[in-house]
N, C-alpha and C positions, 0 to 999 in steps of 0.2 A: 512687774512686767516693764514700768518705766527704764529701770533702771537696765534693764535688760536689753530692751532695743535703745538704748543711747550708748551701752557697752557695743553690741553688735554693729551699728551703724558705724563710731569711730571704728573699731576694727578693722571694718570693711576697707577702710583706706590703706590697709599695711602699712601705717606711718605712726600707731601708737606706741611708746616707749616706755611710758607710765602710765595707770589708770588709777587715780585716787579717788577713794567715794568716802565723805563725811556726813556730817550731819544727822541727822533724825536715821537714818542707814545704820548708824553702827552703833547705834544705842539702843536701851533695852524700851521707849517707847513703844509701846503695840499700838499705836497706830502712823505710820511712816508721813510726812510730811512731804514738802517737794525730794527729788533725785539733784543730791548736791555733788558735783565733778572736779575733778582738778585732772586736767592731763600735759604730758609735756608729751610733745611731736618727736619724732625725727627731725633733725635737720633737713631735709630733703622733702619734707610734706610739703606739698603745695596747694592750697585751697585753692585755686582756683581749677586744679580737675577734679576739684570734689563737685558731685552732682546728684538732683535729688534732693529726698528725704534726708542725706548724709549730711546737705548742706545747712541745712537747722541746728546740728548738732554745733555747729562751730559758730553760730551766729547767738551769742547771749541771750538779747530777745527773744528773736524765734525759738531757739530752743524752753525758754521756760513757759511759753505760752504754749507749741507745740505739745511739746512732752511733761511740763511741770515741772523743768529741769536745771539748776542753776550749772551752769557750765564754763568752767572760767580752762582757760588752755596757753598753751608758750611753746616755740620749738626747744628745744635742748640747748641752742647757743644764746638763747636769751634768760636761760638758768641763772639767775643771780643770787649769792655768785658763785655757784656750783649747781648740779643737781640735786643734790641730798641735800646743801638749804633751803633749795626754791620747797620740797619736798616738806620740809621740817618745817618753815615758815607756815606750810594750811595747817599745822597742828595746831597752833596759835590764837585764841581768841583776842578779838578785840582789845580785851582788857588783860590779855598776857596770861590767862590761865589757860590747862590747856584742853584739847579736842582730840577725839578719838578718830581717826581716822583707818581705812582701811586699802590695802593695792590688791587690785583686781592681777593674777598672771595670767597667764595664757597656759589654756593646759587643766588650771585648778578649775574648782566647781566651788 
């Protein structure tokens, strides 16, 4: 359900372009740990008329205290240095090996 309303709440802005979810999420764990996020924005998202509950979503902090949720985000023109590497870069551990990640669409279930 975390993972759920931190999907819905960025939604809610019309400004999601990617929604990446890693971590303990896409593994076969049975028991889920925090909700770990990668998103990139539109260019034209503006956090400042996000309001609410919505507002946690984009505040690191808040959002993992909130929700349990690690939440890291970038608009699209701060993509370095593309989207598909900013994208390919969260598959990456620390240590260069790598991590399953998965993209939420719009649409899919």
């Amino acid at each position: 359900m975390r993972l759920r309303r931190v999907y819905d709440l960025a939604d809610g802005t019309g400004s999601v372009k990617r929604f990446i979810v890693f971590g303990s999420f896409v593994t076969a764990k049975p028991e889920r740990e925090d909700v770990d996020v990668f998103m990139i924005m539109h260019d034209t998202f503006d956090l400042a008329q996000v309001t609410g509950e919505a507002q946690l979503v984009f505040d690191h902090a808040g959002a993992q205290a909130h929700f349990g949720a690690s939440v890291f985000w970038l608009r699209q023109l701060a993509a370095w240095p593309d989207e598909e590497e900013a994208v390919f870069g969260w598959q990456l551990k620390r240590d260069g090996s790598a991590r399953g990640i998965v993209e939420i669409v719009e649409g899919e279930s």
